[in-house]
Kinemage of the C-alpha trace (Angstrom):
@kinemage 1
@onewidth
@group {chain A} dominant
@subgroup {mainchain}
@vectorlist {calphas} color= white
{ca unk a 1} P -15.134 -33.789 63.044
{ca unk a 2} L -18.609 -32.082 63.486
{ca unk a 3} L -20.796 -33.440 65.980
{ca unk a 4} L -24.782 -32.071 66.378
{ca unk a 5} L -26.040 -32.326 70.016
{ca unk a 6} L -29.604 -31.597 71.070
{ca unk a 7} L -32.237 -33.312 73.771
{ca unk a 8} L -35.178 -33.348 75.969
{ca unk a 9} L -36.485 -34.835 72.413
{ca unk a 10} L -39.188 -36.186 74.533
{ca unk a 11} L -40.310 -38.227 71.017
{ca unk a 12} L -41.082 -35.187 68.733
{ca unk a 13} L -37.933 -35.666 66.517
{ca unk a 14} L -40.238 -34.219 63.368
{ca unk a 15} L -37.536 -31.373 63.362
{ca unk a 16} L -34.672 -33.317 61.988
{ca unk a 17} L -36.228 -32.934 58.470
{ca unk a 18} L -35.332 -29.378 58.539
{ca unk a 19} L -31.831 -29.865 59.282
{ca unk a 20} L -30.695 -31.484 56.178
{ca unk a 21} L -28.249 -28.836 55.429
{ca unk a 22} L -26.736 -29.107 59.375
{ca unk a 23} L -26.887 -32.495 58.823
{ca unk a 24} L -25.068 -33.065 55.438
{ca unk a 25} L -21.630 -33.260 56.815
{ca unk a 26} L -22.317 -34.259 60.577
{ca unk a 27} L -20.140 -37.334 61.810
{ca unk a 28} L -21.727 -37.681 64.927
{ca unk a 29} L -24.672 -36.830 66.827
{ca unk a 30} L -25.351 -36.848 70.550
{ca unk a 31} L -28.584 -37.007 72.517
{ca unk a 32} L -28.080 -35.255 75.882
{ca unk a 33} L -31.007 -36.872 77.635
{ca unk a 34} L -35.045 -37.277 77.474
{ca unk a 35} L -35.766 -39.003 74.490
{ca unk a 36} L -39.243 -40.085 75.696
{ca unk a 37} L -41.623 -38.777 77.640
{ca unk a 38} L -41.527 -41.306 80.858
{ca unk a 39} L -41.066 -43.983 78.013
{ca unk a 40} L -39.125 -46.681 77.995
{ca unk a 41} L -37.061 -49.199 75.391
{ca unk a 42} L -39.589 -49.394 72.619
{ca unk a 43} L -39.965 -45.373 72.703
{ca unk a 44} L -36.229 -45.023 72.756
{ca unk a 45} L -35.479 -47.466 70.631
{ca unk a 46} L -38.230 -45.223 67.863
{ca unk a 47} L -36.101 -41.795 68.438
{ca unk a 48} L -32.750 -43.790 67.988
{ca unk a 49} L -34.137 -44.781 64.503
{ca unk a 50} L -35.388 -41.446 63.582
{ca unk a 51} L -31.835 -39.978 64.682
{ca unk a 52} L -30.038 -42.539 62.747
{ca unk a 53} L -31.759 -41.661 59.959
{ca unk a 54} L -30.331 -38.208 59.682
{ca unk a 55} L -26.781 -39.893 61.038
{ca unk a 56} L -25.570 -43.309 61.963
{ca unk a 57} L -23.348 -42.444 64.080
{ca unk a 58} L -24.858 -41.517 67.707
{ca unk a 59} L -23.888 -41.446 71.310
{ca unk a 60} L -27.220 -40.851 73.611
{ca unk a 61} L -28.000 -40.250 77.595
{ca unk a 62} L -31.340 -40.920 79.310
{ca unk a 63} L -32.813 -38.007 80.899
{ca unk a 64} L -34.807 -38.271 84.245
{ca unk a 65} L -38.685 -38.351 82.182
{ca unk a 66} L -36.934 -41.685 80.701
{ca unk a 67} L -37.398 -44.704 82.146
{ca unk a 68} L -34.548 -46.654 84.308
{ca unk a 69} L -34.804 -49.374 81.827
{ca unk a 70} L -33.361 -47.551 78.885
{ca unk a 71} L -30.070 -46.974 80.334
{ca unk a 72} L -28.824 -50.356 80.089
{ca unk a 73} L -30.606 -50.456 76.516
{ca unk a 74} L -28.624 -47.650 75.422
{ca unk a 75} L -25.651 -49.819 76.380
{ca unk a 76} L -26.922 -52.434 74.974
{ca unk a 77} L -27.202 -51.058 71.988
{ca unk a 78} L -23.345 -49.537 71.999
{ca unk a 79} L -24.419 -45.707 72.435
{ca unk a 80} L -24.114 -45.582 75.981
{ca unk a 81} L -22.594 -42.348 77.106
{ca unk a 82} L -24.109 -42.584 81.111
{ca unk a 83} L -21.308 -43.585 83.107
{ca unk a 84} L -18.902 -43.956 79.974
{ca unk a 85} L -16.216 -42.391 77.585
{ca unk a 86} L -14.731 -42.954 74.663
{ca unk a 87} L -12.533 -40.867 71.852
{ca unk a 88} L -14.286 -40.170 68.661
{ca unk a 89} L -11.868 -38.104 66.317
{ca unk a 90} L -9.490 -37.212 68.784
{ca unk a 91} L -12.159 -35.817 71.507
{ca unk a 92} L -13.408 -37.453 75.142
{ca unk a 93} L -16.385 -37.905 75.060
{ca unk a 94} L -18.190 -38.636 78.502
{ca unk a 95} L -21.689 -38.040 80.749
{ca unk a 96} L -24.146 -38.425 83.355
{ca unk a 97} L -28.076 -39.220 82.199
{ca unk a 98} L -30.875 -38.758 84.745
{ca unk a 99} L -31.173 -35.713 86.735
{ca unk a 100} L -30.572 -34.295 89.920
{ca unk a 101} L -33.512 -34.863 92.759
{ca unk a 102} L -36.738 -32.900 91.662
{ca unk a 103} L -40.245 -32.434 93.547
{ca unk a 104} L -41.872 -34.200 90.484
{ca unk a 105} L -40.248 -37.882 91.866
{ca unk a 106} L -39.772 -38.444 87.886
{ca unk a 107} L -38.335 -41.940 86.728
{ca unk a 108} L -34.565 -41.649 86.409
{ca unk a 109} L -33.313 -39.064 89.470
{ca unk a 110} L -30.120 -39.241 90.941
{ca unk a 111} L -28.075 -38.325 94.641
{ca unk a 112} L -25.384 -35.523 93.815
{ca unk a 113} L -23.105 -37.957 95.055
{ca unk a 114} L -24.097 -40.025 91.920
{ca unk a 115} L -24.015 -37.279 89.700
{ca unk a 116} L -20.137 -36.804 90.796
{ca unk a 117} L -19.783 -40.843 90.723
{ca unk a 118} L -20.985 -41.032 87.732
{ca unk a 119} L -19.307 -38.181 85.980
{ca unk a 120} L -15.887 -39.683 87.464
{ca unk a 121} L -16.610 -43.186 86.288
{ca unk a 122} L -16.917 -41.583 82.389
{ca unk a 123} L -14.288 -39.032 82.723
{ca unk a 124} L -12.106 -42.229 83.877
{ca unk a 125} L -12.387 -43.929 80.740
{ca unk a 126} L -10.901 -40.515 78.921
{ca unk a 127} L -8.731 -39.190 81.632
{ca unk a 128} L -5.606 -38.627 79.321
{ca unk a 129} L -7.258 -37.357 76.192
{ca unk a 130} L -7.895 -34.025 75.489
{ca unk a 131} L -10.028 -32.335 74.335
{ca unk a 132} L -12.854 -33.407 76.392
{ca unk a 133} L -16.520 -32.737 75.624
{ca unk a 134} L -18.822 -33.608 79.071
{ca unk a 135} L -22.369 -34.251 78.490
{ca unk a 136} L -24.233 -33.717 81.241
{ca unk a 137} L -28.291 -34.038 81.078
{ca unk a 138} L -28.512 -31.654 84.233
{ca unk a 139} L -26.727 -28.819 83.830
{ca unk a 140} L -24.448 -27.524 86.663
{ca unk a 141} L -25.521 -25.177 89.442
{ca unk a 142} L -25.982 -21.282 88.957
{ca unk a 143} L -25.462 -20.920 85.400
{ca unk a 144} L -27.198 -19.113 82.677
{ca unk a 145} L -28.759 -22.991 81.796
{ca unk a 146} L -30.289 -24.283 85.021
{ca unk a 147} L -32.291 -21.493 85.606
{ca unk a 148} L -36.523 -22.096 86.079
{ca unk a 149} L -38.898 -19.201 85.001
{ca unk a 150} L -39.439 -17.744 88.582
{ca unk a 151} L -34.965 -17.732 88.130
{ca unk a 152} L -33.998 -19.870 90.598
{ca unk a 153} L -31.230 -22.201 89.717
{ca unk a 154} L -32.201 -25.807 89.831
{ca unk a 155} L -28.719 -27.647 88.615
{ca unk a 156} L -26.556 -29.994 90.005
{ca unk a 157} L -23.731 -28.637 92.232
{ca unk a 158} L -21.904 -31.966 92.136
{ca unk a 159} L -21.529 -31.701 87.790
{ca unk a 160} L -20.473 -28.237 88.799
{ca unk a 161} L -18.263 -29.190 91.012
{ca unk a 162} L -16.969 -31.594 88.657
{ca unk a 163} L -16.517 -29.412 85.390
{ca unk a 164} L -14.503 -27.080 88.271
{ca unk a 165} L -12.070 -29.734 88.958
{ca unk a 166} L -11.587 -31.178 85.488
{ca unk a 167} L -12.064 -28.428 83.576
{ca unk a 168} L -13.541 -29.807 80.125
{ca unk a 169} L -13.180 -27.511 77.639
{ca unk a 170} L -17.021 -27.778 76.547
{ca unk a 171} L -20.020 -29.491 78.893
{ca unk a 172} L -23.825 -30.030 76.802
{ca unk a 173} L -26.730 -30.455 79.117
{ca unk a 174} L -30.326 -29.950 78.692
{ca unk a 175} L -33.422 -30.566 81.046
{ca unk a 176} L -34.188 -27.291 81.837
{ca unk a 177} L -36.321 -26.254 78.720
{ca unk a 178} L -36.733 -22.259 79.487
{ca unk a 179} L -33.142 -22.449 79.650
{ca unk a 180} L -31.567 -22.563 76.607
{ca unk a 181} L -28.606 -20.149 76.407
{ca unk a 182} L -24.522 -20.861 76.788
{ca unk a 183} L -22.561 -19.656 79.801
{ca unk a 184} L -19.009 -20.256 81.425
{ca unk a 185} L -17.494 -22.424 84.482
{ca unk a 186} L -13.768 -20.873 83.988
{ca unk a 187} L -12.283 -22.236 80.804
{ca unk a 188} L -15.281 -24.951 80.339
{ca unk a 189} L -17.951 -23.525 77.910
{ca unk a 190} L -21.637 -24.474 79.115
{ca unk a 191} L -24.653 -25.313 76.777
{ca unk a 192} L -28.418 -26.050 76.976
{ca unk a 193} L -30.244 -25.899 73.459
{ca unk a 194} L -33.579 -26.339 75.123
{ca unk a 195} L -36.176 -29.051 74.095
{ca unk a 196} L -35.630 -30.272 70.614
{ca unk a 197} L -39.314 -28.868 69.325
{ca unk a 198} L -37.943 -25.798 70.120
{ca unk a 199} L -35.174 -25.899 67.534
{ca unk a 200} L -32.218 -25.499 69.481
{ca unk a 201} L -29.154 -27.513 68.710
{ca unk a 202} L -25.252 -27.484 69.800
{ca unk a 203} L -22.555 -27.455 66.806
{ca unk a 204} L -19.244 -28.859 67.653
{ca unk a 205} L -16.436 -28.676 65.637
{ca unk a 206} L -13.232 -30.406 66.443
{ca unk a 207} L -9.934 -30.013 65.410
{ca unk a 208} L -6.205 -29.708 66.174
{ca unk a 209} L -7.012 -30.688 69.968
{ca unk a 210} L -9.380 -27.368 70.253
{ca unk a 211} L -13.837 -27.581 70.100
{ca unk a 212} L -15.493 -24.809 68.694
{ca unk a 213} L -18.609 -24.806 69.985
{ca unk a 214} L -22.105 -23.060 69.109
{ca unk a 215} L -25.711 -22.793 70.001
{ca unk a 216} L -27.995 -22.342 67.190
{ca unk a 217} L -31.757 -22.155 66.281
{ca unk a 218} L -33.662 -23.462 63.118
């Protein structure tokens, strides 16, 4: 199975028509949070059909600049990943939309103890699969990917905490856009691609119970 992640989308999706070639055999993709910019439904409903385009198949999260009102949308509409898990081609898929608390007071922010709550609540749903694959709009505390220009890290302790204690063997986030890069929590690979305009994207290949996992660039 090959999955494409990316996010922070933030509506500017014009970049999926120069990834016909990554898209050609891509089975699934998966939005890691933002798809508006403080939108709601109708604007995420718009970057779900412009995704679908390049791939039916898609699992999305709603980043904190979304509104509160497209999380239960996204369930509604079956791609839910906020709070949930499922197995697609052998791999556990689960995640945690919104952010952790910011001095912006954007739309969809969330207590650490949510983050963890959250996280747990997903993670129970695929608890006794493995591989897992943790998607994670904020990325966890002090890593290579939740660091802001002055290089102060800004992530959430309690999804660090989390990918610590579970140990997934790959964890996508986003929401930090100057920090797009791949690091480590022990065994548990850690990705931001950046904002989508930027042409960053996460390649996930799974097979025989193992992810291969990549950061690339258009």
């Amino acid at each position: 199975m090959k999955i494409i992640s990316f996010g922070d989308v933030h509506m500017a999706t014009r970049n999926l028509d120069l990834m016909g070639e990554v898209m050609r055999d891509c089975d699934l993709i998966i939005l890691s949070g933002d798809l508006t910019n403080f939108g709601g439904v109708d604007d995420a409903r718009k970057v779900l059909a412009d995704v679908r385009r390049a791939c039916p198949d898609v699992l999305a999260l709603s980043g904190n600049l979304d509104q509160r009102e497209v999380i239960p949308f996204l369930e509604h509409d079956g791609v839910a990943l906020h709070g949930k898990g499922l197995v697609k081609g052998g791999v556990g898929i689960f995640g945690c939309g919104g952010s952790n608390i910011t001095p912006f007071g954007t739309p969809t922010e969330l207590s650490e103890d949510e983050i963890y709550a959250t996280l747990r609540a997903g993670y129970d749903f695929v608890r006794d699969v493995r591989p897992l694959l943790m998607v994670c709009h904020t990325p966890p505390f002090d890593t290579k990917c939740d660091r802001i220009r002055s290089g102060t890290p800004v992530g959430s302790t309690a999804a660090r905490q989390f990918i610590e204690e579970v140990k997934p063997e790959v964890c996508i986030s986003g929401h930090i856009h100057e920090s797009a890069g791949v690091d480590r929590i022990g065994p548990t690979q850690i990705f931001n691609a950046g904002p989508f305009k930027g042409g960053g994207y996460v390649v996930v290949r799974a097979g025989d119970g193992r992810l291969d996992a990549r950061l690339e660039f258009l």
